[in-house]
C-alpha positions as CSV (number, residue, x, y, z in Angstrom):
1,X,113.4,143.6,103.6
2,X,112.7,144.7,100.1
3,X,115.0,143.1,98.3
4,X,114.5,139.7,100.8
5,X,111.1,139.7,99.8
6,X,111.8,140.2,95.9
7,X,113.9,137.3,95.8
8,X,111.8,135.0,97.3
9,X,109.4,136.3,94.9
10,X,111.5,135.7,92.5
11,X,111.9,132.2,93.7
12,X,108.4,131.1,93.8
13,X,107.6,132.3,90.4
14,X,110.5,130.0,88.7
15,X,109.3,127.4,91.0
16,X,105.9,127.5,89.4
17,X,107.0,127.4,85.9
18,X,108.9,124.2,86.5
19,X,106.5,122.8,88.5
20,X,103.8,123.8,85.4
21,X,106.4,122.1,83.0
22,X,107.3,118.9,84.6
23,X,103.1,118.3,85.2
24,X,102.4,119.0,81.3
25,X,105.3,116.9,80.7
26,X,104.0,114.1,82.7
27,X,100.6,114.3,81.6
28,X,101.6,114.4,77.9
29,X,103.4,110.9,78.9
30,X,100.6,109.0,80.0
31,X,99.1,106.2,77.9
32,X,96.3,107.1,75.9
33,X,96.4,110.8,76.2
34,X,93.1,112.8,76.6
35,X,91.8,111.1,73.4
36,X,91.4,108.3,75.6
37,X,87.5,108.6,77.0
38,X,86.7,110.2,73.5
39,X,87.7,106.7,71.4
40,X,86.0,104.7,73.9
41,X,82.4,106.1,71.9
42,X,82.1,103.1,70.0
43,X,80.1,105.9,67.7
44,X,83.4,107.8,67.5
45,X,84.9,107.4,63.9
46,X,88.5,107.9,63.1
47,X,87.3,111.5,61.4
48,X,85.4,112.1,64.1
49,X,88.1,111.6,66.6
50,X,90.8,113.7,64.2
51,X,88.3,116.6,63.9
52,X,87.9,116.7,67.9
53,X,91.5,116.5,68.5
54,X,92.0,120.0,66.2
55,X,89.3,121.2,67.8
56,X,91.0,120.7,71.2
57,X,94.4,121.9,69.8
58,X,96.3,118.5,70.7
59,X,97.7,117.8,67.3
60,X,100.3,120.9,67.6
61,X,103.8,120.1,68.8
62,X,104.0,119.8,72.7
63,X,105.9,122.9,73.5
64,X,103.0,125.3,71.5
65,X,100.3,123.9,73.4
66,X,102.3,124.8,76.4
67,X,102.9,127.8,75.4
68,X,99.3,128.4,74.4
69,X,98.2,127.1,77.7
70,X,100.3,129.3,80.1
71,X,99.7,132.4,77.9
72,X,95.7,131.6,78.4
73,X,96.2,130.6,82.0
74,X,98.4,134.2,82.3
75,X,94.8,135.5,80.9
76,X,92.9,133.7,83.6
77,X,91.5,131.3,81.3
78,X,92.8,128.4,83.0
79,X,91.0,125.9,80.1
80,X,87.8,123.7,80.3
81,X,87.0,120.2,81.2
82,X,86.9,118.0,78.7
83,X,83.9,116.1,80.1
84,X,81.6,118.9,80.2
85,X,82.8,121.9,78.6
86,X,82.5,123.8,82.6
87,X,85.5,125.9,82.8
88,X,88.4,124.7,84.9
89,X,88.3,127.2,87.5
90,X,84.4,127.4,88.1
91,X,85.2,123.3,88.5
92,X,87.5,123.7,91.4
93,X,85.9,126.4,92.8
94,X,82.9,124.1,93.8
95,X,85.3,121.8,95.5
96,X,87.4,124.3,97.4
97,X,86.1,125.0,100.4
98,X,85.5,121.3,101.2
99,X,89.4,120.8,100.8
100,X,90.0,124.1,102.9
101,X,87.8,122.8,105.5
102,X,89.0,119.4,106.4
103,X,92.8,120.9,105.7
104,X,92.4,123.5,107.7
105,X,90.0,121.8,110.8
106,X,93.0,118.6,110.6
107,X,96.0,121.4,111.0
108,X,94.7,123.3,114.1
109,X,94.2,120.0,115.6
110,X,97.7,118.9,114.7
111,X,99.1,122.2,115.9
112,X,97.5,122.7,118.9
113,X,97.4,119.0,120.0
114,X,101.0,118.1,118.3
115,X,102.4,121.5,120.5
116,X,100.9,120.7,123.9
117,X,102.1,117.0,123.8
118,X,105.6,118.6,122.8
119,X,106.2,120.6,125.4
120,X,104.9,118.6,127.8
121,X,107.1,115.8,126.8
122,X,110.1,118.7,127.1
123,X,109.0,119.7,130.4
124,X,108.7,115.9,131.8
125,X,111.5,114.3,129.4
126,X,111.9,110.5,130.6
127,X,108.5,110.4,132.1
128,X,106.0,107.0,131.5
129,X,104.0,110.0,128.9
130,X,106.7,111.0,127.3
131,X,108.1,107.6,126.3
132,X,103.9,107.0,125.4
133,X,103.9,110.0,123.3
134,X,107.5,108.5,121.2
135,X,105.5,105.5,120.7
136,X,102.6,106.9,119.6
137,X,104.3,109.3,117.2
138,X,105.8,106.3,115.7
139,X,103.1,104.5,115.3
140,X,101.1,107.2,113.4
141,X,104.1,107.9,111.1
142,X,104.4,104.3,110.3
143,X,100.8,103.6,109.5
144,X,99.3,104.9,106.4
145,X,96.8,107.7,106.3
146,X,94.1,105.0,104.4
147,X,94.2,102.5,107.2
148,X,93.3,104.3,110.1
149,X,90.8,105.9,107.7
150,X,89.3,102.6,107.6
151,X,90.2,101.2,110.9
152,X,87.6,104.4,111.8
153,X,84.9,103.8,109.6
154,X,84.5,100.3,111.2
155,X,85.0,101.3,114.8
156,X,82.8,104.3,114.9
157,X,80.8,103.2,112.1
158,X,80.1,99.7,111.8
159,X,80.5,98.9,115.3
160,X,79.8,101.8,117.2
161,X,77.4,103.5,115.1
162,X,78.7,107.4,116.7
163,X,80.1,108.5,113.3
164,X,78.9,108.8,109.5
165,X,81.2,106.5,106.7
166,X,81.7,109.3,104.7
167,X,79.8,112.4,102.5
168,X,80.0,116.2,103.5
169,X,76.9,115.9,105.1
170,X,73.4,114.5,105.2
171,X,71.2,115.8,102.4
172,X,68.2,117.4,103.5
173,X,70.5,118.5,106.4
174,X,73.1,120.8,106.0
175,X,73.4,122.3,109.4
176,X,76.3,123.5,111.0
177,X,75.5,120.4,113.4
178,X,75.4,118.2,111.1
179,X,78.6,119.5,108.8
180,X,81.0,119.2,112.0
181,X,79.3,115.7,112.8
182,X,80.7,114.4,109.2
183,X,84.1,116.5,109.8
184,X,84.9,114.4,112.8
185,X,86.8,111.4,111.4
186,X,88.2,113.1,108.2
187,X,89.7,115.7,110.0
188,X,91.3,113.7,113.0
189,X,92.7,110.5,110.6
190,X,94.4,113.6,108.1
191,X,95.8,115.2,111.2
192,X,97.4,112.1,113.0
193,X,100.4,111.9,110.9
194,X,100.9,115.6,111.7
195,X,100.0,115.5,115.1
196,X,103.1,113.4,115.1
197,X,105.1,115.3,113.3
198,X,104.9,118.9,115.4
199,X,105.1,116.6,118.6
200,X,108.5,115.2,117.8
201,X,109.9,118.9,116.5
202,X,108.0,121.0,119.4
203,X,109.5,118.5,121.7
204,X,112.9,119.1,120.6
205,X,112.5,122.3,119.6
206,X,111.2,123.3,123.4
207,X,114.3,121.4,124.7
208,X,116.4,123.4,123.1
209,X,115.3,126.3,124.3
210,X,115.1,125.5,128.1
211,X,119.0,124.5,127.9
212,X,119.7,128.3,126.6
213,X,120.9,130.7,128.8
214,X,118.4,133.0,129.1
215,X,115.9,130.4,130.6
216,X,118.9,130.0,133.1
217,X,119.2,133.6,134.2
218,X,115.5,134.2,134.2
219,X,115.5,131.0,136.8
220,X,118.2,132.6,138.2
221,X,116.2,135.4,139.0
222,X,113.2,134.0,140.7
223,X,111.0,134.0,137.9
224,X,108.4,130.9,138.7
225,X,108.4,127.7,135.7
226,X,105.1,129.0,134.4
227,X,106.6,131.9,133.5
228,X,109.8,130.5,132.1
229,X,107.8,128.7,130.2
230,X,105.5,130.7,128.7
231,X,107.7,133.7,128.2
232,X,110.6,132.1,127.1
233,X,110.5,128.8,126.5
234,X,107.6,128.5,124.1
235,X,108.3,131.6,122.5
236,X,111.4,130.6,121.0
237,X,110.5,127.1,120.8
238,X,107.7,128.4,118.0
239,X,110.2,130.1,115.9
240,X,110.7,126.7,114.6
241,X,107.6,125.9,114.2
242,X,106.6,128.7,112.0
243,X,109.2,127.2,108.9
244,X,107.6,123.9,109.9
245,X,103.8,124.9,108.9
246,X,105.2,126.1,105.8
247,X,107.1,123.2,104.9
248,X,104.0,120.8,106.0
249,X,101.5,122.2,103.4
250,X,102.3,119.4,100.7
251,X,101.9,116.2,103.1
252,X,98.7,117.9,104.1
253,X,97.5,117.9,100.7
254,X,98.6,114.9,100.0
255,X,97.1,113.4,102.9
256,X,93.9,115.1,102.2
257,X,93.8,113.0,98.7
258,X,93.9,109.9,100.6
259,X,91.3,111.1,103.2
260,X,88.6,112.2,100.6
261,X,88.9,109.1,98.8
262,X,88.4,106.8,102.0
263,X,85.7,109.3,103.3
264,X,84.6,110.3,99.8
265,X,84.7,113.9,100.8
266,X,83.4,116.0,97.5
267,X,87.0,118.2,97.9
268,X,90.0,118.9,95.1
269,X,91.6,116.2,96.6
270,X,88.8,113.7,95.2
271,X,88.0,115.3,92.4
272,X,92.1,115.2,91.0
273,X,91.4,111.3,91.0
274,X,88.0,111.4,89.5
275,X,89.6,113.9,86.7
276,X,92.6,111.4,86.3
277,X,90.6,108.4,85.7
278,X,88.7,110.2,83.4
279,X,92.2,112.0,81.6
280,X,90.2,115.1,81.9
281,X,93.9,117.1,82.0
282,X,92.7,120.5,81.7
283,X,91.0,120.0,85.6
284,X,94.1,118.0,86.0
285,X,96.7,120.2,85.6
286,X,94.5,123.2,86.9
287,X,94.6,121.6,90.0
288,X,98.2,120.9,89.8
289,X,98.4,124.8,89.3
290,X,96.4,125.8,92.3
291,X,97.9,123.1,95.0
292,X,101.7,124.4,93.6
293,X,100.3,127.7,94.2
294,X,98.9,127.2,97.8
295,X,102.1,125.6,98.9
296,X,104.1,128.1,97.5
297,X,102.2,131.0,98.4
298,X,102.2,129.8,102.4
299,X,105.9,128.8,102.1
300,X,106.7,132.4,100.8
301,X,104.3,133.6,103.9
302,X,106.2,131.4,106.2
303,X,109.7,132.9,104.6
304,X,108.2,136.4,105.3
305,X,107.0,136.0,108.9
306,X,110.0,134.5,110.5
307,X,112.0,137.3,108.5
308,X,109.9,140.0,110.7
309,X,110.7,137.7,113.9
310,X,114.0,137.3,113.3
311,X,115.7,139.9,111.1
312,X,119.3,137.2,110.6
313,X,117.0,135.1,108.4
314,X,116.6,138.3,106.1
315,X,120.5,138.3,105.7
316,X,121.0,134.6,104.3
């Protein structure tokens, strides 16, 4: 188990670095660089603008302000914004639990809804709600994430009036009330997609395990279809699953861009396009940093719990 879990250790940490290299790449690529906002200052002179990028260190080759930057971010000093001088990690701290919230209220509601229709499909394969829950999965998979966002607001906004448009909650609110009221929508329209997803593989995933032999012998031996199928069906069927969270972290994030825009929820999600538009790249690639490391890091503790379920995986 050791050496499985230095490995994979060793995996993540090379991942990061080339993940860290193609960002800075890409960043140092885009027109205008972070000079951009600064020669915008119609007050800005040519001297002015020179002096500043010293200051910044963006006149050294590219591969030394990498360098400097991974060594400082080794440090912890992951930089600071250029459009207020608040460091980068004190920046995305104030937007982190917003993310963590909607990601994480959207993925129990994509688990445990996306696994109950699953199985239930399994266990009634052919019936008029399984073929409904085929067609709905493809629906949801075809539509983007931004148009159901929308096709929400004016439903249960505009028309309805049951839901708020958008914001984290009311100001002068704050209550727990009044926090899950404006979670509603975000959290449903960032799960759909994924609802869909763990749907289709628990369905198939269930399948395959009621066709094994066990199931057969435990039928065999009087054991009622409750029991089958708690004990031994969805047991096994999970196993799956478990690889599947892991491997679901980046859509979620992604999604979770798209849903904070459309419901301008104050998470990292909305503030990596605010930081873009504003080629504010230290916050940019800070975020970069953390979201690689959040995927990475639940990978790894996907890798690591289906090793201690199934000790083959440790072996490969």
């Amino acid at each position: 188990m050791r050496g499985f879990l230095l490995h994979r250790l060793f995996q993540s940490a090379v991942l990061l670095v080339i993940v860290s290299l193609i960002g800075f790449a890409t960043l140092s690529l885009m027109p205008g660089g972070p000079m951009a906002q600064y020669g915008l200052d119609p007050g800005m002179t040519q001297d002015d603008l020179a002096r500043l990028k010293q200051q910044l260190g963006l006149d050294r080759p590219l591969w030394v302000q990498y360098f400097d930057w991974a060594w400082r971010l080794l440090q912890g000093d992951w930089g600071k914004s250029f459009r207020d001088g608040s460091a980068v990690l004190s920046v995305i701290g104030r937007h982190i639990f917003a993310t963590f919230l909607l990601m994480g209220t959207s993925t129990v509601i994509a688990i445990a809804l996306g696994s109950w229709i699953g199985i239930r499909g399994a266990t009634h394969r052919h019936s008029v709600f399984d073929y409904l829950a085929t067609i709905g999965a493809m629906i949801a998979l075809s539509i983007p994430t931004f148009w159901f966002g929308l096709i929400g607001i004016y439903f249960f906004t505009l028309k309805l009036g049951w839901l708020p448009a958008g914001n984290m909650y009311t100001i002068g609110d704050g209550s727990v009330l009044d926090y899950a009221h404006h979670l509603i929508m975000p959290s449903v329209v960032l799960s759909l997609v994924h609802v869909a997803i763990w749907s289709r593989y628990m369905r198939t995933a269930t399948l395959d395990a009621i066709s094994q032999d066990f199931v057969k012998t435990a039928r065999a031996k009087g054991a009622s279809e409750r029991r089958v199928l708690m004990k031994h069906v969805v047991g096994n069927a999970l196993l799956p699953m478990i690889a599947l969270a892991g491997v679901q972290l980046p859509s979620i994030l992604t999604g979770a861009l798209v849903t904070e825009t459309v419901f301008t929820w104050p998470g990292m999600g909305r503030l990596f396009l605010d930081s873009l538009s504003y080629s504010d790249y230290p916050v940019v690639m800070g975020l970069l940093i953390f979201s690689a490391i959040i995927v990475i890091l639940g990978n790894l503790i996907a890798d690591i719990v289906i090793a201690f379920v199934d000790p083959r995986i440790r072996l490969a």
